[in-house]
C-alpha positions as CSV (number, residue, x, y, z in Angstrom):
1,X,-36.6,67.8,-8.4
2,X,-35.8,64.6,-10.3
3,X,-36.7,61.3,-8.8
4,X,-34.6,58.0,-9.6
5,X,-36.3,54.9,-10.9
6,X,-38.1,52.5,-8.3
7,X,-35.2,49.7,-9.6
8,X,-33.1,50.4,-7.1
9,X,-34.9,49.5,-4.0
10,X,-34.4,46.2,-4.3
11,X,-36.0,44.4,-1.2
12,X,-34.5,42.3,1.0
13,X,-30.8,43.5,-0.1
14,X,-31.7,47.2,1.2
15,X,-33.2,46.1,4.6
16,X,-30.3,47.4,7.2
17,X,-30.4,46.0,11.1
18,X,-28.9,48.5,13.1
19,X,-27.0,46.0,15.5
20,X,-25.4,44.6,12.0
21,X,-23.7,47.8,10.5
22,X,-21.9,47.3,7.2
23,X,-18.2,46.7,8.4
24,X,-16.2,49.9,6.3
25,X,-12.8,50.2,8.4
26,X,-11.0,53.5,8.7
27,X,-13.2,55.2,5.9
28,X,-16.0,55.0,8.6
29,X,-15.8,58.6,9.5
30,X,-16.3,59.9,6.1
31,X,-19.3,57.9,5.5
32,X,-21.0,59.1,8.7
33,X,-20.1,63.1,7.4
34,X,-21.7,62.4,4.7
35,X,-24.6,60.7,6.0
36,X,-25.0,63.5,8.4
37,X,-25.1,66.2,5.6
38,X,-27.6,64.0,3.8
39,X,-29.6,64.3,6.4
40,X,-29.5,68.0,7.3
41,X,-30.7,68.5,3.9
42,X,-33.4,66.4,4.4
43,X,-34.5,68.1,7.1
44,X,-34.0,71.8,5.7
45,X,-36.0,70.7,2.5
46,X,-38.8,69.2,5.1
47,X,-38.7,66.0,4.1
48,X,-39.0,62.6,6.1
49,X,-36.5,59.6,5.4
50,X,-39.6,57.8,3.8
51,X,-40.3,61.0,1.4
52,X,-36.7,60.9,0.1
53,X,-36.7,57.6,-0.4
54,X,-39.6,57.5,-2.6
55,X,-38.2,60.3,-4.8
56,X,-34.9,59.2,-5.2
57,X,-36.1,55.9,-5.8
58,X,-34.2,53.7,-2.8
59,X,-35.5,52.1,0.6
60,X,-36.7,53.9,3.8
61,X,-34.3,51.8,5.4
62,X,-31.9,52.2,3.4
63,X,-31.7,56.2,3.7
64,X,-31.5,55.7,7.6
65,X,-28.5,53.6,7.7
66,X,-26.7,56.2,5.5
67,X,-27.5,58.6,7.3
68,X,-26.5,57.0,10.3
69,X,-23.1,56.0,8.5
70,X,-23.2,52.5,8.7
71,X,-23.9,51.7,4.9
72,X,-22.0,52.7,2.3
73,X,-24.1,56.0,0.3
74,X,-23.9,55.3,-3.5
75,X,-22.8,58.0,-5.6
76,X,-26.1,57.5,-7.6
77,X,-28.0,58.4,-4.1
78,X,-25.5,61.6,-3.7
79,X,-26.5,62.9,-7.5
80,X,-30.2,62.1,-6.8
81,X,-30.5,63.9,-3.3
82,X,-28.6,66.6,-4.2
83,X,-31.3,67.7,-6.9
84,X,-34.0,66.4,-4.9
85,X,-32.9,68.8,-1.4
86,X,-31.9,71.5,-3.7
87,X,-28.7,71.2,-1.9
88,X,-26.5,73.0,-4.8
89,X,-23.8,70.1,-5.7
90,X,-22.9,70.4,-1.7
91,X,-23.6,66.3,-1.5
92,X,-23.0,65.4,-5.6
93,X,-19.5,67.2,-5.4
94,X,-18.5,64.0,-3.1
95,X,-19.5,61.5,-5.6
96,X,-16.1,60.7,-6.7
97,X,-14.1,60.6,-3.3
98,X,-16.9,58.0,-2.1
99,X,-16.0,56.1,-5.2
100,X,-12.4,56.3,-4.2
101,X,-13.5,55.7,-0.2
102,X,-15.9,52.4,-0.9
103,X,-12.1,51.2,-3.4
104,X,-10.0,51.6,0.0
105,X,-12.9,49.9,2.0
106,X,-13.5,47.1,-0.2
107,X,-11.0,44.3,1.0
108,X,-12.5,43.9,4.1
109,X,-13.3,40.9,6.2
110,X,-15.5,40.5,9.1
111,X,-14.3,41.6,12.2
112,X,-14.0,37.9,13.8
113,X,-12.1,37.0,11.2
114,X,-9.3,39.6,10.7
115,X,-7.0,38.3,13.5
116,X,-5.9,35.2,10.8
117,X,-6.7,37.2,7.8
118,X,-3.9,39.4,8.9
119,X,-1.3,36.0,9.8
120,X,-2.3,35.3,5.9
121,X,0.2,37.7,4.2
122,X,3.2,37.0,5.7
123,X,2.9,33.4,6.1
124,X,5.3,30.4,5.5
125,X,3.1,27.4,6.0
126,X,-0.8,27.2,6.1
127,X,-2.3,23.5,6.5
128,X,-6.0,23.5,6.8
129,X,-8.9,21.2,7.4
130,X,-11.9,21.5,5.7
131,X,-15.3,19.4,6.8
132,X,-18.0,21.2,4.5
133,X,-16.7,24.0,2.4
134,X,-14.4,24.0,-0.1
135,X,-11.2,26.2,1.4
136,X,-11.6,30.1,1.1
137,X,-8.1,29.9,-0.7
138,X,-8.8,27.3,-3.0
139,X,-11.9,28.8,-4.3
140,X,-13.2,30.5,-7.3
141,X,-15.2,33.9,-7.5
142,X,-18.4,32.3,-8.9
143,X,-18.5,29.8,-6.2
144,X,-17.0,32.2,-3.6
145,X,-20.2,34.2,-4.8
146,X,-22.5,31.5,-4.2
147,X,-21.2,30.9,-0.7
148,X,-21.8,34.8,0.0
149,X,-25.2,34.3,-1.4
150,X,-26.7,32.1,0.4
151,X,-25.7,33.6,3.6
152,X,-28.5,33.6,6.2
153,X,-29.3,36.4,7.4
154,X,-29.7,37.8,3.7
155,X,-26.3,40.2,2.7
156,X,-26.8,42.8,0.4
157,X,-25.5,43.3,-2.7
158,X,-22.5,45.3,-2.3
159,X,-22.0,43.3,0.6
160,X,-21.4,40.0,-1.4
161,X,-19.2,42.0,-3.7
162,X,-17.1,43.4,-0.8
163,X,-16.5,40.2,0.4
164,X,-15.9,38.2,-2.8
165,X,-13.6,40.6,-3.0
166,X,-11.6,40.4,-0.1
167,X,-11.8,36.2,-0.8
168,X,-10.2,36.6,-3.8
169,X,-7.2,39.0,-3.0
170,X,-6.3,36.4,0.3
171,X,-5.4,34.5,-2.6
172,X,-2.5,36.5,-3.7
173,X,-0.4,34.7,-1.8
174,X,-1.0,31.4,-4.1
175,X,0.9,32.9,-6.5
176,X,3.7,35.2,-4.5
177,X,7.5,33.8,-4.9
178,X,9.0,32.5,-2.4
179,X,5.7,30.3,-2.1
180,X,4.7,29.7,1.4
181,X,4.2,25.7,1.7
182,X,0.5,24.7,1.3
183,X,-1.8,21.6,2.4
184,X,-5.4,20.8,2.2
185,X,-7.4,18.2,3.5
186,X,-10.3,17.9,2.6
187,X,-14.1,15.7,2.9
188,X,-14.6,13.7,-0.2
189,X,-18.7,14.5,1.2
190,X,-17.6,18.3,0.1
191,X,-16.8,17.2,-3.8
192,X,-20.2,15.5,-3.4
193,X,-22.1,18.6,-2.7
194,X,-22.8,21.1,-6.0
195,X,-23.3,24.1,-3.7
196,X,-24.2,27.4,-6.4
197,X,-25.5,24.5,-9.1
198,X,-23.8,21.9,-11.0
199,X,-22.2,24.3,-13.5
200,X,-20.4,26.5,-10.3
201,X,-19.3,23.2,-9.0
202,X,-17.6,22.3,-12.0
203,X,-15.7,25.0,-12.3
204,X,-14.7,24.9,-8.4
205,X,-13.9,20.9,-9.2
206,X,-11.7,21.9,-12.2
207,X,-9.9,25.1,-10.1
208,X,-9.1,22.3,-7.6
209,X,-7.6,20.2,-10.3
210,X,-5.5,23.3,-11.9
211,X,-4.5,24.2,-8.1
212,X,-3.5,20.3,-6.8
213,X,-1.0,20.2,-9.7
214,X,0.9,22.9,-9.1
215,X,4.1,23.0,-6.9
216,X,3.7,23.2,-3.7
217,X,0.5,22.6,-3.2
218,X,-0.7,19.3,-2.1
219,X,-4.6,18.6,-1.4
220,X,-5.9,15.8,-0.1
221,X,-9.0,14.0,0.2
222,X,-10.7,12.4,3.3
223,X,-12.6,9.4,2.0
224,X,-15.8,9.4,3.6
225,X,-16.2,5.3,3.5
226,X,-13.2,5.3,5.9
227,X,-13.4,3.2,9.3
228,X,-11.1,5.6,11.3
229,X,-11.2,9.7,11.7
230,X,-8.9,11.7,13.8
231,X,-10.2,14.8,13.7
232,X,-14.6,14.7,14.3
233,X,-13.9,18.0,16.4
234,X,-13.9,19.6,13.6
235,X,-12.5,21.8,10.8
236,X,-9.1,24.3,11.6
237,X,-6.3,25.2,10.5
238,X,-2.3,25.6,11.2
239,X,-0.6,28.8,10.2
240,X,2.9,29.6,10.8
241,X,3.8,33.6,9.8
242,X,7.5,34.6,9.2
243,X,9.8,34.5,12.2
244,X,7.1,33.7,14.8
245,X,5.8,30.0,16.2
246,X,2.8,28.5,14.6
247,X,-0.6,29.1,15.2
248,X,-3.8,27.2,15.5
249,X,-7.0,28.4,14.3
250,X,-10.9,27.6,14.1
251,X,-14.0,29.2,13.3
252,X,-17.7,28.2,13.7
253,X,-20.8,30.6,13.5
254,X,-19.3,33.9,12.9
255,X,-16.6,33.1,15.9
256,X,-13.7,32.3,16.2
257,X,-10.4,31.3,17.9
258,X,-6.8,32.2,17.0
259,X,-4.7,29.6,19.2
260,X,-1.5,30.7,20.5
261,X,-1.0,27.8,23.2
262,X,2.1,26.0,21.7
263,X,0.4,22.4,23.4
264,X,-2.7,23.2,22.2
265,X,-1.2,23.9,18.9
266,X,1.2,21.0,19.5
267,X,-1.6,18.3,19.6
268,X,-3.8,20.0,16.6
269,X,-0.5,19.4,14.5
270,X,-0.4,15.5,15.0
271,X,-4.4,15.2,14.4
272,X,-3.4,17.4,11.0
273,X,-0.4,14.7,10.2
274,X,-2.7,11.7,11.3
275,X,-5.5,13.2,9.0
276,X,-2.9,13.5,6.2
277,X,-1.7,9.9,6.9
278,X,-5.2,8.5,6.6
279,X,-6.3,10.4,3.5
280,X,-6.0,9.9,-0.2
281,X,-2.2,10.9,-1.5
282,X,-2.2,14.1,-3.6
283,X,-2.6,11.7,-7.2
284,X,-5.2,9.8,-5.6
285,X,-7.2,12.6,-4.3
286,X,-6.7,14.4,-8.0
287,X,-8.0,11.2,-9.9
288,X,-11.4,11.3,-7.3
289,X,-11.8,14.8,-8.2
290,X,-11.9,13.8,-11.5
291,X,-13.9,10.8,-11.1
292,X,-16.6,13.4,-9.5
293,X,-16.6,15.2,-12.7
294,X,-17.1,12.4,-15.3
295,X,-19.8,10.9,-13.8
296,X,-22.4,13.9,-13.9
């Protein structure tokens, strides 16, 4: 028997809440086999979840949601339990088709937010409002990181990765010809606010910079000393995908509503133009972002 070193159970990251399983899409099933075989080794070999654990250096709790299938069992874990439950290469021989598994699983979002993730890729227009956080598509992975970070409840490591992940390929579309028409308008309060340190914030300032001077894209900047808002409901967003009407869309909390009422979407359009109307132009907005920077 060879146990792994104490390392990996890394605290808080490995604690699991069963009514919070890790979301992993259509490779579900095959996690859950695997977790099952896991555990009939266990229980041949006479061992408890909290024996294992110890010897193959990982949580108690971590061992249970494996073998319950609803986190992700690292190939490491495989390789260790297999030697540990004598199990003779039955679990390491899977090693690399969870590696391949946890690669298809990885773009994922959370489930209340995959009805506009999936308007995202084959949109023509996106126009979004943006009260605290800089955009999801206008943001960089070390912020984007940050963000996932210093989530509360506390995400686990491969968590954070997983959904840096999925951040970062929405913004494909950025970049994809023809370019679907972009706006951004956003609280001068949020260039204010260094969220991951000053040094993340920098390079999120900068990325807006490189971003607002492309074509196409226009962002704009809500002056906070400004006598008149027409918006204080709140942040959303106005997506239009190819060949269908526009949609409205808002989030808050882990919810959120996709808005398919054409009066509902209607009247969130002329609060985005009025917003537009009383923000700073695209130059002006740039030449604040950069006033933000030169005066740390």
């Amino acid at each position: 028997m060879v146990a792994m070193g104490a390392a990996r159970d890394n605290g808080a990251g490995d604690e699991i809440r069963e009514d919070l399983p890790e979301d992993l899409g259509e490779v579900s099933d095959f996690f859950r086999a695997i977790g099952k075989q896991i555990k009939l080794f266990r229980e041949r070999a006479g061992l408890t979840q909290k024996e294992l654990a110890r010897l193959a250096g990982y949580s108690e709790q971590l061992i249970g949601a494996v073998e319950r299938g609803v986190r992700t069992p690292q190939p490491e874990l495989l390789v260790a339990s297999d030697k540990i439950l004598d199990a003779g290469g039955a679990l390491a021989i899977a090693k690399d088709d969870v590696i391949s598994a946890r690669a298809k699983a990885r773009v994922r979002h959370p489930a209340w937010f995959r009805g506009y993730a999936g308007l995202e890729p084959v949109a023509i227009e996106i126009h979004e409002y943006s009260t605290l956080l800089i955009p999801g598509l206008l943001q960089t992975e070390t912020h984007a990181r940050a963000l996932f970070g210093m989530r509360q409840p506390l995400l686990a490591e491969e968590v954070i990765e997983e959904r840096v992940t999925a951040r970062l390929a929405r913004q494909e579309i950025l970049t994809r010809w023809p370019r679907a028409i972009f706006s951004w308008v956003i609280e001068e309060s949020v260039l204010q606010r260094p969220l991951g340190g000053w040094d993340v914030h920098e390079e999120q300032l900068r990325h807006l910079l490189t971003v607002g001077r492309m074509r196409g894209m226009a962002i704009h900047i809500m002056p906070t000393g400004s006598a008149d808002h027409p918006a204080l409901g709140g942040p959303f967003t106005l997506i239009t995908p190819k060949g269908r009407p526009q949609n409205g869309y808002i989030e808050a909390q882990q919810s959120s509503r996709l808005i398919t009422d054409q009066e509902e979407v209607r009247i969130m359009n002329a609060r985005y133009g009025a917003l537009r109307g009383q923000s700073l132009d695209v130059r002006e907005s740039m030449s604040l972002i950069e006033k933000v920077l030169g005066e740390r």
